[in-house]
C-alpha positions in Angstrom: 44.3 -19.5 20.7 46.5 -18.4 17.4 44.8 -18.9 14.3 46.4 -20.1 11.4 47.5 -18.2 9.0 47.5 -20.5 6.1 44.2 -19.3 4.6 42.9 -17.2 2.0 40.0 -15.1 0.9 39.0 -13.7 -2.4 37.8 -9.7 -2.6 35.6 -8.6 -5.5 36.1 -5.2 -5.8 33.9 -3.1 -7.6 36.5 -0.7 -9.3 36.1 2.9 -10.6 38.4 5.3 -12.4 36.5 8.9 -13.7 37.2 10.1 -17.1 39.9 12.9 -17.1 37.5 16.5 -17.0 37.7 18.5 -20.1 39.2 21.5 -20.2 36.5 24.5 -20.2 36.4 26.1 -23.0 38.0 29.5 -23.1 35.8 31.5 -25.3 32.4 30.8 -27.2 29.6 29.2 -25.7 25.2 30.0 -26.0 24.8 33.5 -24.6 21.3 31.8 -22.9 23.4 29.8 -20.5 23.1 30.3 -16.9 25.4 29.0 -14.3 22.6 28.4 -11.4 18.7 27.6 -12.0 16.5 28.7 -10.1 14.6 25.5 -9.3 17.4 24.2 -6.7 20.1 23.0 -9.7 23.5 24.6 -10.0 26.5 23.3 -8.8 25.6 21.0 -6.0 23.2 19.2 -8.5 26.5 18.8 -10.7 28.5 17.5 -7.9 25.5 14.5 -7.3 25.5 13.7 -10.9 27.0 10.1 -11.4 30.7 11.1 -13.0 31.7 8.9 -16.3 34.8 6.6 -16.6 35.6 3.6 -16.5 33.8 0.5 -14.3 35.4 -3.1 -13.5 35.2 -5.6 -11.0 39.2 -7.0 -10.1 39.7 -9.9 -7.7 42.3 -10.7 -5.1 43.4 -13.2 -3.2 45.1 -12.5 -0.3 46.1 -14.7 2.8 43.9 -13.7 6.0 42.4 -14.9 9.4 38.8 -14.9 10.4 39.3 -12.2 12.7 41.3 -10.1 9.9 38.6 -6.9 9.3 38.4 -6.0 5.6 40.2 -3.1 6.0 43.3 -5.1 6.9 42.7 -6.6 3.5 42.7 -3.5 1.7 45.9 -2.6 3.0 47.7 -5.6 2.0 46.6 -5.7 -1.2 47.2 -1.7 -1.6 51.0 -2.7 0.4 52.1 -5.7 -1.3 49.3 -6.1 -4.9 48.1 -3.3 -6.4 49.3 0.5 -5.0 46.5 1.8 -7.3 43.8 0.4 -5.1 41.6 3.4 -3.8 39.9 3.6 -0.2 39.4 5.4 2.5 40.2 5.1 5.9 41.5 7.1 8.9 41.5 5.9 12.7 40.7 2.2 11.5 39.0 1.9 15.2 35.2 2.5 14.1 35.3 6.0 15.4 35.5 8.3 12.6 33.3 6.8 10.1 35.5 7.8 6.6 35.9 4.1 5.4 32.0 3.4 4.7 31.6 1.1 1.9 29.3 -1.7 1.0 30.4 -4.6 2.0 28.3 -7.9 0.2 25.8 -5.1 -1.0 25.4 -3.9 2.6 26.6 -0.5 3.5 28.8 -0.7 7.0 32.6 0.2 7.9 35.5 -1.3 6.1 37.6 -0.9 10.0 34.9 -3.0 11.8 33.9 -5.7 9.4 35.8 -8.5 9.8 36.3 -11.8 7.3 34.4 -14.2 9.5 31.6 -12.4 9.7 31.1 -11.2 5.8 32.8 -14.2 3.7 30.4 -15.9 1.8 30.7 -19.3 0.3 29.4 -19.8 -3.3 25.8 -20.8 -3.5 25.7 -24.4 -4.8 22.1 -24.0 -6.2 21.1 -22.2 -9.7 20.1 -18.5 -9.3 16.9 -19.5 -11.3 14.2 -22.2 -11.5 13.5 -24.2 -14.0 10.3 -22.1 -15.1 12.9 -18.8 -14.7 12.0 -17.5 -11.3 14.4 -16.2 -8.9 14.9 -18.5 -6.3 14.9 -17.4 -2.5 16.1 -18.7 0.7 13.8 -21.0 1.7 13.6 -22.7 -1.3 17.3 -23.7 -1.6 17.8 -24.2 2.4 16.3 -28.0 3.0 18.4 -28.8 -0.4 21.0 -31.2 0.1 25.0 -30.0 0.2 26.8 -30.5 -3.8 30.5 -31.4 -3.0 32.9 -28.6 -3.7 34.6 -30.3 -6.5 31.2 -30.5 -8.7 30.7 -26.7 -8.1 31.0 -24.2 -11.5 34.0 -21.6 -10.6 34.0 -23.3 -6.7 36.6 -21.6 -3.8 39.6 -23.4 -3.3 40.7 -25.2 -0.4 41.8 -23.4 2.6 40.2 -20.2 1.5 37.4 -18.1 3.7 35.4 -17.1 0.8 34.5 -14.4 -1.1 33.9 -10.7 -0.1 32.0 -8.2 -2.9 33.1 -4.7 -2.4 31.7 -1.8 -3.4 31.6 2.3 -2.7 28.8 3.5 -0.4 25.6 3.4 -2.5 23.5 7.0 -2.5 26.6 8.6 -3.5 28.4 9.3 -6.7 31.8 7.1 -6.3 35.0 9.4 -7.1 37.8 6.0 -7.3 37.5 2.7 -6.2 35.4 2.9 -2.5 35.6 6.2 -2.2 32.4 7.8 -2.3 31.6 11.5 -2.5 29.8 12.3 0.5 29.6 15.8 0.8 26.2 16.5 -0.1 25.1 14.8 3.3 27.8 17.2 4.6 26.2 19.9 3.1 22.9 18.7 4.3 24.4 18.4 7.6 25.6 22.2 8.0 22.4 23.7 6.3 20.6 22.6 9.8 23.0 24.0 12.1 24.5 21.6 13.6 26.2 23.1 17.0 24.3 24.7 19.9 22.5 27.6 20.1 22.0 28.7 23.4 20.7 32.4 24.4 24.1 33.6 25.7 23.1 35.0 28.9 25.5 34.2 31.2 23.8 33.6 34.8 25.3 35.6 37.9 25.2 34.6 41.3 24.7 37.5 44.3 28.6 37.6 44.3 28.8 38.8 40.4 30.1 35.5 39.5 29.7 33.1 36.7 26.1 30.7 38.0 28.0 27.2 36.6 24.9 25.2 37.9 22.5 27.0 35.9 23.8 24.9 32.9 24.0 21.9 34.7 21.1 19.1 33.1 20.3 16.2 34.9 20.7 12.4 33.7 17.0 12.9 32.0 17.7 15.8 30.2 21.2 14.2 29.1 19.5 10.8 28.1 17.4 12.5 25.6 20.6 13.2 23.1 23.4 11.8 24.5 23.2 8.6 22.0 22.6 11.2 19.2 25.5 12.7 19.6 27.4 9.8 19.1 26.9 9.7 15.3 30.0 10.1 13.0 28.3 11.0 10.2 29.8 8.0 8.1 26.6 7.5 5.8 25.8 4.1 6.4 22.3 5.0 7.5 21.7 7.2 4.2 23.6 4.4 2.2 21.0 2.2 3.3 17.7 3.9 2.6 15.9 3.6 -0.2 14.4 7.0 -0.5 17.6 9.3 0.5 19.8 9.5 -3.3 22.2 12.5 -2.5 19.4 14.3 -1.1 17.5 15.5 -3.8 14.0 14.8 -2.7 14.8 13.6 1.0 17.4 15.2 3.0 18.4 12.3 4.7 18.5 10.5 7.8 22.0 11.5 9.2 21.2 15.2 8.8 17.6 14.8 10.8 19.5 12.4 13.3 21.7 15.9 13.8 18.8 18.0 13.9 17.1 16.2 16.4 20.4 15.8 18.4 20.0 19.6 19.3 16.1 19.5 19.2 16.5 17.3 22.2 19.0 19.3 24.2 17.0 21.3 26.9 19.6 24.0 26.6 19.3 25.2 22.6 16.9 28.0 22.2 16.2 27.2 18.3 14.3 24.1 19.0 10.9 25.5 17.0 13.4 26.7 14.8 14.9 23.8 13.6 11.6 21.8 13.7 10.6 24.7 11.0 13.3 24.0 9.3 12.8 20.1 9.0 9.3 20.4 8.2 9.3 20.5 4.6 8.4 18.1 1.6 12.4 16.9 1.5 12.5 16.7 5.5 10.5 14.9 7.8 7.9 14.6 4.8 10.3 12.8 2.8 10.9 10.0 5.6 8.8 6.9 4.4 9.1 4.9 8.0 11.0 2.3 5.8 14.0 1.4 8.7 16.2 0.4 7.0 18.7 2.9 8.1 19.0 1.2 11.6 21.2 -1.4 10.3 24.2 -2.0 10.4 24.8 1.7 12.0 28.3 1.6 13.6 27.3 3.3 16.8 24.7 1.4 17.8 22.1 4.4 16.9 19.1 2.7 16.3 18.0 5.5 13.3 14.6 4.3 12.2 13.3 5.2 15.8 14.7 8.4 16.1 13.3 9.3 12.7 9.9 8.4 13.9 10.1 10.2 17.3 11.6 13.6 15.1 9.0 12.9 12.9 6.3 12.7 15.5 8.0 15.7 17.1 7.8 17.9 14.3 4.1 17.3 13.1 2.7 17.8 16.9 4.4 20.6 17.9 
């Protein structure tokens, strides 16, 4: 069946632009000044400081299906609105993870969101009661419907709704969507993330290389084979509550890689890494809260693994 095309939605983007760096200065300056401390500040502490400039929210409204995905709105509105629109994106397929954002206040992947599933209507009852309380969900769902007409600001007809964008919250934004995600990066790399195996290479009687020596079998494999699938996108670390550029946690993606090779029966370092985890911003830092299982695009589900690594590290 072809759907319609004669359709809108609205996109609420949460804009950024930083303020233009000033020039260092080339002579002057307090003599007492250091350019590292030695309580863990420095440079990457600069790099997960918030940057200044300027902050907007800009609409658009754009023609699109339900099954459009929100990246396909981005790219017509950076293709035929507004060229100075900036996101992030790569293989568009869900596979390399570079367009995370939060979509509605929810951190997934721009390629793999689609309208249908994230337009949202506006609510026809008041945010507050009359005594000033928020109102939830349960209160506002048995009330009846208020005609479209005698809503404040209401959609228009024919349109899908609106979709609140946003860069990948946990990260300092550097335009637009795009987030700086390189302290999870460096987080990542500080645990080693690639095999270490003992590099003895098995012979058989013949002198030859011994290939089933390396060989694992589908229990050894099952351990970390759905580790490895992570793409390091940052929607689990976008939605924890305790990981904030990994300051005092180091996050979940760079345990999820450490356990990845934890797991694999033929890494020598296991201990190793487990000693490496086991500090107050590692496994100590995790606070069993979950919600990094949501929403993650490989179908990792992240707040068990964190509990098993966790459970790992303190019995060993």
């Amino acid at each position: 069946m072809v759907e319609a095309n004669n359709t809108t939605v609205t996109l609420q983007v949460h804009r950024f632009t930083p303020r233009p760096e000033r020039a260092e200065r080339a002579r002057g300056g307090s003599p007492f000044a250091k350019k590292s401390s030695p309580f863990g500040g420095g440079s990457d502490s600069a790099a997960r400081r918030r940057p200044r400039g300027k902050q907007w929210v800009q609409e658009y409204t754009i023609p699109a299906r339900p099954s459009d995905t929100v990246l396909d709105c981005l790219l017509t509105i950076k293709r035929t609105i507004d060229p100075t629109l900036a996101f992030r994106y790569s293989c568009g397929h869900g596979m390399c993870g570079s367009d995370a954002a939060a979509i509605n206040g929810t951190p997934t992947l721009l390629c793999t969101a689609t309208v249908r599933d994230w337009a949202k209507q506006p609510s026809t009852a008041p945010e507050v009661d009359d005594e000033g309380f928020r109102r939830t969900g349960d209160e506002t769902a048995n009330e009846p419907d208020v005609p479209a007409e005698n809503v404040e600001n209401n959609i228009p007809e024919g349109s899908l709704g609106v979709i609140e964008l946003a860069s990948l919250p946990g990260f300092p934004p550097q335009r637009d969507l795009i987030a700086d995600i390189d302290p999870m990066l460096n987080q990542i790399r500080k645990l080693t993330p690639y095999l270490q195996a003992d590099g003895v290479l098995v012979t058989t009687a013949e002198g030859k290389v011994d290939v089933f020596e390396y060989l694992q079998n589908p229990e050894q494999l099952a351990k970390y084979e759905t580790l490895s699938n992570c793409i390091a996108c940052g929607v689990c670390e976008g939605a924890c509550p305790v990981y904030a550029g990994g300051d005092a946690f180091v996050g979940p993606a760079a345990l999820i890689w450490a356990s990845r090779f934890i797991n694999d029966s033929r890494d020598t370092k296991a201990m190793d890494r487990m000693d490496a985890i086991d500090t107050a911003d590692g496994v100590a830092g995790c606070q069993s809260v979950r919600a990094c299982s949501r929403h993650c695009p490989r179908g990792i589900d992240v707040g068990e693994e964190m509990w098993q690594i966790v459970a790992k590290v303190r019995e060993r």
